[in-house]
PDB file of N, CA, C and O in Angstrom, chain B, residues numbered from 101:
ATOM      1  N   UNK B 101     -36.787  21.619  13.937  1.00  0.00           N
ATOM      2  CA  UNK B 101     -35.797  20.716  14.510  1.00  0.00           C
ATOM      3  C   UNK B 101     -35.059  19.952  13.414  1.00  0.00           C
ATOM      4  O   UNK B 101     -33.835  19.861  13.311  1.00  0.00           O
ATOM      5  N   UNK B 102     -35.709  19.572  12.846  1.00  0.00           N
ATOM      6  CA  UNK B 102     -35.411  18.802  11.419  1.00  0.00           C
ATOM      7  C   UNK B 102     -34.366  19.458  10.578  1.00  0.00           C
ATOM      8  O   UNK B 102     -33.430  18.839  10.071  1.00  0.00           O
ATOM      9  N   UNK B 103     -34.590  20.879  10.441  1.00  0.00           N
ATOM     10  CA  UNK B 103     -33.614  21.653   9.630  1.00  0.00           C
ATOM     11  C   UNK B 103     -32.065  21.960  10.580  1.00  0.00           C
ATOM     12  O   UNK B 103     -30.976  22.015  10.009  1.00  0.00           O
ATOM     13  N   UNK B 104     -32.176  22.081  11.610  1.00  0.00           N
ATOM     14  CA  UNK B 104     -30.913  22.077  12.424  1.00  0.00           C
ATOM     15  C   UNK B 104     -30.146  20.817  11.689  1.00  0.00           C
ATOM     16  O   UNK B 104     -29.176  21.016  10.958  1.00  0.00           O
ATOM     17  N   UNK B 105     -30.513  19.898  11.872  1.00  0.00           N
ATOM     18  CA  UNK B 105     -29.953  18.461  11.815  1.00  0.00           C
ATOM     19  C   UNK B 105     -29.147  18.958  10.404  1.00  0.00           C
ATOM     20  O   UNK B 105     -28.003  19.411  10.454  1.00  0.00           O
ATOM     21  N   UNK B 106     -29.795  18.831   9.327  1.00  0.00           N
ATOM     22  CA  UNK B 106     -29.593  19.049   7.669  1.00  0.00           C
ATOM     23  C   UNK B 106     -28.467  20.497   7.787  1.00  0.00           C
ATOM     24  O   UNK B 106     -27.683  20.631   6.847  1.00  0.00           O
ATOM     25  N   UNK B 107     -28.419  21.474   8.866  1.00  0.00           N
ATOM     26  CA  UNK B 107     -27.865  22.571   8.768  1.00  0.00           C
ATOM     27  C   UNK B 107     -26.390  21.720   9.748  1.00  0.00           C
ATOM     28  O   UNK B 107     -25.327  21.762   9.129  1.00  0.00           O
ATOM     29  N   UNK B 108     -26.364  21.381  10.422  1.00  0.00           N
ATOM     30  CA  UNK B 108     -25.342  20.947  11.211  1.00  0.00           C
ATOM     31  C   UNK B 108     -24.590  19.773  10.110  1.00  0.00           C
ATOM     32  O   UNK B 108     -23.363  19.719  10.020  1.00  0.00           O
ATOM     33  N   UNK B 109     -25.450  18.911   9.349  1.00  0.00           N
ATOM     34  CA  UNK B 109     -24.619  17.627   8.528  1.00  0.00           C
ATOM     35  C   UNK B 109     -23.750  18.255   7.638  1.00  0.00           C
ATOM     36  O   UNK B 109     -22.560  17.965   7.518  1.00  0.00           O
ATOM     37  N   UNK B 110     -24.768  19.732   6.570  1.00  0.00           N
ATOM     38  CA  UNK B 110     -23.603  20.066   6.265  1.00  0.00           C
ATOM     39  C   UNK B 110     -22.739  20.754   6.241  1.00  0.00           C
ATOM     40  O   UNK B 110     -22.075  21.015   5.238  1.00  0.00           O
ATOM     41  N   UNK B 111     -22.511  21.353   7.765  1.00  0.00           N
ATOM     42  CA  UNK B 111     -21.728  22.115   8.097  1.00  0.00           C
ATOM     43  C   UNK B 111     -20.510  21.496   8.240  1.00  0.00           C
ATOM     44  O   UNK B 111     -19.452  22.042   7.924  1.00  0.00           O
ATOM     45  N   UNK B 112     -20.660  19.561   9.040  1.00  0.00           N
ATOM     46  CA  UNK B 112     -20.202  19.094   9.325  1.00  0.00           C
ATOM     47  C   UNK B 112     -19.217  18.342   8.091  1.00  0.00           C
ATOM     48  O   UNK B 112     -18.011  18.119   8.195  1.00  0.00           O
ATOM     49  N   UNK B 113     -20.114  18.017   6.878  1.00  0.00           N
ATOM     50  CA  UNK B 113     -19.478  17.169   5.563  1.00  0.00           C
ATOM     51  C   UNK B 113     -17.920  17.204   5.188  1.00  0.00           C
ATOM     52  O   UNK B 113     -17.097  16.296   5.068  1.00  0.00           O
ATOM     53  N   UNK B 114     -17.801  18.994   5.010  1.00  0.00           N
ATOM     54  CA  UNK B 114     -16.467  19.044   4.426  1.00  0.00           C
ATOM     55  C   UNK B 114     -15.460  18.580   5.611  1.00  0.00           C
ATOM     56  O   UNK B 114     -14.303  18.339   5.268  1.00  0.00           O
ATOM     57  N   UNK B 115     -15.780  18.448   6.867  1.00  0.00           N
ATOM     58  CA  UNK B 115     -14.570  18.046   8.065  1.00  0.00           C
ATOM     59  C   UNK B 115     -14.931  16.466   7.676  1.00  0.00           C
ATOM     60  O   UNK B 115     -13.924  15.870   7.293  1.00  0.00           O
ATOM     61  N   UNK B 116     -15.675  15.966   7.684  1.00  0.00           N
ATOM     62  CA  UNK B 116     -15.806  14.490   7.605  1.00  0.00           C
ATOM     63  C   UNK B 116     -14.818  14.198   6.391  1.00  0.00           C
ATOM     64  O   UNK B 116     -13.811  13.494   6.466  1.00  0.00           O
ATOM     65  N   UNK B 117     -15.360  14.979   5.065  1.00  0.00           N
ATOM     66  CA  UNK B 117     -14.746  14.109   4.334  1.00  0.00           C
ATOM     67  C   UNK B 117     -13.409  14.481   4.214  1.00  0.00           C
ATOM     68  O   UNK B 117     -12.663  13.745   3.569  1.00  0.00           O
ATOM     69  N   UNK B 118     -12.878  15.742   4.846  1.00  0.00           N
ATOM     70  CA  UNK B 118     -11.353  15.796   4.682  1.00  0.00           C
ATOM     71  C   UNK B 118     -10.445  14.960   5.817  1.00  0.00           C
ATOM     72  O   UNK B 118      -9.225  14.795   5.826  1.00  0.00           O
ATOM     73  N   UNK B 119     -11.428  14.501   6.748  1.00  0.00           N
ATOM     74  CA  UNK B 119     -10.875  13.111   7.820  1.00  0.00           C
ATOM     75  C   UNK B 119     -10.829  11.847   6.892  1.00  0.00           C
ATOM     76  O   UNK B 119     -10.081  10.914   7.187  1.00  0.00           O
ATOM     77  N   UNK B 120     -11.526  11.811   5.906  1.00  0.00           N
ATOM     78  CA  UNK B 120     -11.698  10.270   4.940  1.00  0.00           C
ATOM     79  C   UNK B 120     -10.675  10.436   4.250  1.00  0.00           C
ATOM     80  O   UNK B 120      -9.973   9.520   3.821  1.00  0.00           O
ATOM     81  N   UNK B 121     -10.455  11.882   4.039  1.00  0.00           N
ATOM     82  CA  UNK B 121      -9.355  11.645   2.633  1.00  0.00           C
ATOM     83  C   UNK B 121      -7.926  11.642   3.407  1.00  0.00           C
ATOM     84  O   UNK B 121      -7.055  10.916   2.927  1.00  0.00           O
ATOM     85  N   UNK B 122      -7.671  12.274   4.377  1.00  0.00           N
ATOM     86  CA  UNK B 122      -6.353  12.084   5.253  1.00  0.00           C
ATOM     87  C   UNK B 122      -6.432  10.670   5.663  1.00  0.00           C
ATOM     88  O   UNK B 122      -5.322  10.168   5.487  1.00  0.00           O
ATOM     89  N   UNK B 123      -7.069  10.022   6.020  1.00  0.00           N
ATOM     90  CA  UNK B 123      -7.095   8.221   6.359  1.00  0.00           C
ATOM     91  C   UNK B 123      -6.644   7.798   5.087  1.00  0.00           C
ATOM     92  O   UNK B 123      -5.538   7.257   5.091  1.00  0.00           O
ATOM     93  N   UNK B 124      -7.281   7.918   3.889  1.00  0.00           N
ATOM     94  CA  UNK B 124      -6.636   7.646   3.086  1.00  0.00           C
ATOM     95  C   UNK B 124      -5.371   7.701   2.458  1.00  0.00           C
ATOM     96  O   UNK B 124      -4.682   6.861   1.879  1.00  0.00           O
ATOM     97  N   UNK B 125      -5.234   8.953   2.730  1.00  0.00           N
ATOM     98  CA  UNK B 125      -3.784   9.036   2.221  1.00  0.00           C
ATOM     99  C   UNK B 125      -3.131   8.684   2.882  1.00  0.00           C
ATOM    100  O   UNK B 125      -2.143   8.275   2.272  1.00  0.00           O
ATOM    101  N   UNK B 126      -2.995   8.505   4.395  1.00  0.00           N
ATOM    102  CA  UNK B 126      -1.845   7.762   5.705  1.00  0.00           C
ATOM    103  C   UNK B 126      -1.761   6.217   5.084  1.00  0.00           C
ATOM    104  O   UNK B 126      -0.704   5.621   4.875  1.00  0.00           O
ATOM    105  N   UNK B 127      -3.018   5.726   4.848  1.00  0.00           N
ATOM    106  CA  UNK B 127      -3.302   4.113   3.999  1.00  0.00           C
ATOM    107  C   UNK B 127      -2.122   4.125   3.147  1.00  0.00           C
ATOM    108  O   UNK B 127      -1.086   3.493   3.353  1.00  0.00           O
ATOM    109  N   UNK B 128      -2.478   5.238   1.754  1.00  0.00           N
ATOM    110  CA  UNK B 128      -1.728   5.216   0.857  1.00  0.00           C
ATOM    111  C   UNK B 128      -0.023   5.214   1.345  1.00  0.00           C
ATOM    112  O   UNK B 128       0.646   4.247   0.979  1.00  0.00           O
ATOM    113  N   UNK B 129       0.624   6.267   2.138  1.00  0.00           N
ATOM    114  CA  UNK B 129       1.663   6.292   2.469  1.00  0.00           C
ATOM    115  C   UNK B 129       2.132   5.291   3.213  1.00  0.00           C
ATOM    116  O   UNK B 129       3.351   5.224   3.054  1.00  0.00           O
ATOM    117  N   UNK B 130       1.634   4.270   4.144  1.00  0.00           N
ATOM    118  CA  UNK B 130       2.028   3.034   4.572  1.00  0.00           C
ATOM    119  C   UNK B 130       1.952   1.908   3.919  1.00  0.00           C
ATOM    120  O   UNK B 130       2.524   0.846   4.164  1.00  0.00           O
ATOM    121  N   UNK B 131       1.139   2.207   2.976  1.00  0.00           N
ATOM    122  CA  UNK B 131       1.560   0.978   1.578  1.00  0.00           C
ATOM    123  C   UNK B 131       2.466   1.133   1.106  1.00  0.00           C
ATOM    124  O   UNK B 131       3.192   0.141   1.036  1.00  0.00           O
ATOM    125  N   UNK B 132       2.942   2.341   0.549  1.00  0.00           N
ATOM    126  CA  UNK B 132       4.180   2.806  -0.075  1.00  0.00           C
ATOM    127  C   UNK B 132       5.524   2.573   0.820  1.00  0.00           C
ATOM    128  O   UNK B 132       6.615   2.177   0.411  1.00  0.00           O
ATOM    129  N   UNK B 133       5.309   2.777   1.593  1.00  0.00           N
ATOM    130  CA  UNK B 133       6.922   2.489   2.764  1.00  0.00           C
ATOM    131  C   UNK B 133       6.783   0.680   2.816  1.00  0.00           C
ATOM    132  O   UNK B 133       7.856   0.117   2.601  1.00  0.00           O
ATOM    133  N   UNK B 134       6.008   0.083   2.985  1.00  0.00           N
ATOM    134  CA  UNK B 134       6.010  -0.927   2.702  1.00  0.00           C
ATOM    135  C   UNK B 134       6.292  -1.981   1.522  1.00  0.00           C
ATOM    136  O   UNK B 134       6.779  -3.111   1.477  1.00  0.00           O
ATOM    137  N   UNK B 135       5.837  -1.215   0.729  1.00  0.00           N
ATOM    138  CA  UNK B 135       6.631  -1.649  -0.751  1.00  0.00           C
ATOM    139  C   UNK B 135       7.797  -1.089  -0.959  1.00  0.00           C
ATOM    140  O   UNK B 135       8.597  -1.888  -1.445  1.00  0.00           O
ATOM    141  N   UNK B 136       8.384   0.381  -0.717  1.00  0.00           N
ATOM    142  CA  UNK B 136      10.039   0.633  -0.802  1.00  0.00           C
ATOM    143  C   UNK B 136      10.830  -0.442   0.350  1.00  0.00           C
ATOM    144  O   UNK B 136      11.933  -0.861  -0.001  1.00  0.00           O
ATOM    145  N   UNK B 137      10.507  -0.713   1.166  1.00  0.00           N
ATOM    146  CA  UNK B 137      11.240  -1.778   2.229  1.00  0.00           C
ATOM    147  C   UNK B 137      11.203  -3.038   1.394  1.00  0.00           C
ATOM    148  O   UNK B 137      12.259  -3.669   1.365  1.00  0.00           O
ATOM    149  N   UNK B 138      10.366  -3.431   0.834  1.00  0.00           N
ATOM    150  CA  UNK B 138      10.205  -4.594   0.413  1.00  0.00           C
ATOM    151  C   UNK B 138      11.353  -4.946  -0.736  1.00  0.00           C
ATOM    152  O   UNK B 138      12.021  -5.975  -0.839  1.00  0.00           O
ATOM    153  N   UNK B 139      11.367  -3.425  -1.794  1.00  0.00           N
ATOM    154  CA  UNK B 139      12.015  -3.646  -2.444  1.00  0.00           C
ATOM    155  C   UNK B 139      13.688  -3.184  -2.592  1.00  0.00           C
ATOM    156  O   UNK B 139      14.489  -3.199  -3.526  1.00  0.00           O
ATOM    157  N   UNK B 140      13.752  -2.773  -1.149  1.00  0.00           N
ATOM    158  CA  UNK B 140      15.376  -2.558  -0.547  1.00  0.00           C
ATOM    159  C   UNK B 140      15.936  -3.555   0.348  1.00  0.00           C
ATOM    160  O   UNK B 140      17.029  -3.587   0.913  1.00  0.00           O
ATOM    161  N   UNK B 141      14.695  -4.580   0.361  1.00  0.00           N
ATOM    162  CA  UNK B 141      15.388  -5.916   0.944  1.00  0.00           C
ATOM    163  C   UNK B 141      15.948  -6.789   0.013  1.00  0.00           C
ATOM    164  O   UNK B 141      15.444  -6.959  -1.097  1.00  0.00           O
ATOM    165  N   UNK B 142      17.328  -7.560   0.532  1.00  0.00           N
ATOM    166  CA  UNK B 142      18.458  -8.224   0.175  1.00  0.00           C
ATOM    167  C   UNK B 142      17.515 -10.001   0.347  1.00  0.00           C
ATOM    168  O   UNK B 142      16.893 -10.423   1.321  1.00  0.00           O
ATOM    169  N   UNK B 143      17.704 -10.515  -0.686  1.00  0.00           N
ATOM    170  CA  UNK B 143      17.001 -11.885  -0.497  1.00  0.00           C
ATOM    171  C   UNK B 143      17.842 -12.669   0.424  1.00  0.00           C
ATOM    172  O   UNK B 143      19.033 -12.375   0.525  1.00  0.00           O
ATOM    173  N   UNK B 144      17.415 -13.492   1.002  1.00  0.00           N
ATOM    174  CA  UNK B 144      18.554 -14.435   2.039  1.00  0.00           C
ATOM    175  C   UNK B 144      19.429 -15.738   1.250  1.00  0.00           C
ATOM    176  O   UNK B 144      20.431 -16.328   1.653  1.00  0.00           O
ATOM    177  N   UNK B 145      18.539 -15.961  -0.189  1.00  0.00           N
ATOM    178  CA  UNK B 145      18.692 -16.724  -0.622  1.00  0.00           C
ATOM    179  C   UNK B 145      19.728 -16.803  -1.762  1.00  0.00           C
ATOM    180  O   UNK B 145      19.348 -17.804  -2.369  1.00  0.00           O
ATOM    181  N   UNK B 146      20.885 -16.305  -2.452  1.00  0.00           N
ATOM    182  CA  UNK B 146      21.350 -15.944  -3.720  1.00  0.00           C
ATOM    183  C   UNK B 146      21.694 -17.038  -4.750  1.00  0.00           C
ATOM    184  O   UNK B 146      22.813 -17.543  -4.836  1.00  0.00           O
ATOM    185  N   UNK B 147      20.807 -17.309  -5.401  1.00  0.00           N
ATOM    186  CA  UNK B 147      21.183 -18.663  -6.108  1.00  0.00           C
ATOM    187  C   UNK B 147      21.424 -18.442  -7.610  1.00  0.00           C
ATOM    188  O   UNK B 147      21.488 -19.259  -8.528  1.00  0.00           O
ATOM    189  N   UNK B 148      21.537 -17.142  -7.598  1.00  0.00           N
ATOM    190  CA  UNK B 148      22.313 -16.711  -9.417  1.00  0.00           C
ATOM    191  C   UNK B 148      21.554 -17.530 -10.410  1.00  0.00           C
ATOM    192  O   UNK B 148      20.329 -17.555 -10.528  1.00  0.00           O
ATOM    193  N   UNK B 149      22.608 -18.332 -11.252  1.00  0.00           N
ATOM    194  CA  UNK B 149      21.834 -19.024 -12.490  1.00  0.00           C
ATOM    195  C   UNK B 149      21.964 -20.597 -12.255  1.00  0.00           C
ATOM    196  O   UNK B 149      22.278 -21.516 -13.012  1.00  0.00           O
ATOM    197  N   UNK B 150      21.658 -20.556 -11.114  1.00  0.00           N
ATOM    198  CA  UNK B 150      21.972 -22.177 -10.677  1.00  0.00           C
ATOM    199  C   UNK B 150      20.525 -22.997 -11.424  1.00  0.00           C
ATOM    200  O   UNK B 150      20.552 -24.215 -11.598  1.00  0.00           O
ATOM    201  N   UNK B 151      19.509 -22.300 -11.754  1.00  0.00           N
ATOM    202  CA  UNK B 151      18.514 -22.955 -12.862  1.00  0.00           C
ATOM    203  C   UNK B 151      19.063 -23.442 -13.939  1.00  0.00           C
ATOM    204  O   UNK B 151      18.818 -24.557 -14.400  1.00  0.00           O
ATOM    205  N   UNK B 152      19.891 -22.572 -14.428  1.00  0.00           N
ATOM    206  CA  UNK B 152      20.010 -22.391 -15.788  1.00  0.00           C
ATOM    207  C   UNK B 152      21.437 -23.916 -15.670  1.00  0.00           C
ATOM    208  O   UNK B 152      21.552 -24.803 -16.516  1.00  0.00           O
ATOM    209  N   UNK B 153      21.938 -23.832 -14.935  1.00  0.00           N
ATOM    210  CA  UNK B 153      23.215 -24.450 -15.055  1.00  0.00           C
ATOM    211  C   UNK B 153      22.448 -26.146 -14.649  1.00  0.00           C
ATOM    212  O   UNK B 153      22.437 -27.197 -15.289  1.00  0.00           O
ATOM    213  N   UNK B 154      21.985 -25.841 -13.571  1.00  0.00           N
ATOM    214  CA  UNK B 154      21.016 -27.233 -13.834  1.00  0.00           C
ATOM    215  C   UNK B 154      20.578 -28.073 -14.844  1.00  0.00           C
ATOM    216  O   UNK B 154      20.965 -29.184 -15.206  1.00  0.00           O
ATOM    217  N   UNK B 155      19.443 -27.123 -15.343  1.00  0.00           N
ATOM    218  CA  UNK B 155      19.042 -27.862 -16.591  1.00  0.00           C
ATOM    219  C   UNK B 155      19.766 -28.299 -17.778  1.00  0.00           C
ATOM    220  O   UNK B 155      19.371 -29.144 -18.581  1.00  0.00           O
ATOM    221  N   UNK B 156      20.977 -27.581 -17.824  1.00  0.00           N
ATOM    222  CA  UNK B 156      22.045 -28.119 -18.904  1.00  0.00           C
ATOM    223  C   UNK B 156      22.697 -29.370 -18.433  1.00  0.00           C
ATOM    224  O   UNK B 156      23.309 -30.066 -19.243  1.00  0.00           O
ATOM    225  N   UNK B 157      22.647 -29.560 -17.719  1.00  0.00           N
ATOM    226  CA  UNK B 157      23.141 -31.023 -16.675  1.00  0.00           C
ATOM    227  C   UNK B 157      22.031 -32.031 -16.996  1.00  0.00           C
ATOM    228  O   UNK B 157      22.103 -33.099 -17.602  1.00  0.00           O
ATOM    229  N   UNK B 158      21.229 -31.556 -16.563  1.00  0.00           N
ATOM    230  CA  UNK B 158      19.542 -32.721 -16.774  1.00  0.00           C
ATOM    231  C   UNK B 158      19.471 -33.010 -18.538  1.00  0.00           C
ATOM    232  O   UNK B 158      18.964 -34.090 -18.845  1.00  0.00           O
ATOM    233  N   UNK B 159      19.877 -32.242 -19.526  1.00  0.00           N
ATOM    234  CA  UNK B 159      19.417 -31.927 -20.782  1.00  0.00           C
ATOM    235  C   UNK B 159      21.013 -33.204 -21.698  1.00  0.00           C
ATOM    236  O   UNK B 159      20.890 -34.116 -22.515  1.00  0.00           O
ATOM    237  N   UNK B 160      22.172 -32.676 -21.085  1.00  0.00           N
ATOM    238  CA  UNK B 160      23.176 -33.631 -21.678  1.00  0.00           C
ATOM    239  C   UNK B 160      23.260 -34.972 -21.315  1.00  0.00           C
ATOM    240  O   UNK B 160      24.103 -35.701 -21.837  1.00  0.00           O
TER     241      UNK B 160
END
C-alpha cells in the first residue's frame, strides 16, 4: 500500500511542479504589466524646476 502512495507522488511531481512554475510565471507577468503601466503613467503633478528656481529665491 505504501509503495502505491510513493508510485502515485511521483508520478504526480512533474504536474505539480509545472502548476508552481506556471503560477509563477502569471505572478511574474502581472508584476511586469504593472510596472509598464506604472511607468506609462503621466504624473498629475508637473512642477519642472520649480525646486531649483525656489531655492535661488531663498539663497539671494
Amino acid at each position: 500500500m505504501y509503495r502505491h502512495v510513493i508510485y502515485y507522488q511521483r508520478l504526480l511531481w512533474p504536474l505539480t511542479k509545472l502548476g508552481m512554475i506556471f503560477d509563477v510565471y502569471q505572478k511574474a507577468m502581472a508584476f511586469f504589466r504593472r510596472i509598464i503601466n506604472l511607468k506609462e503613467t503621466k504624473p498629475l503633478i508637473n512642477d519642472g524646476n520649480t525646486f531649483w528656481k525656489n531655492l535661488k529665491k531663498v539663497l539671494v
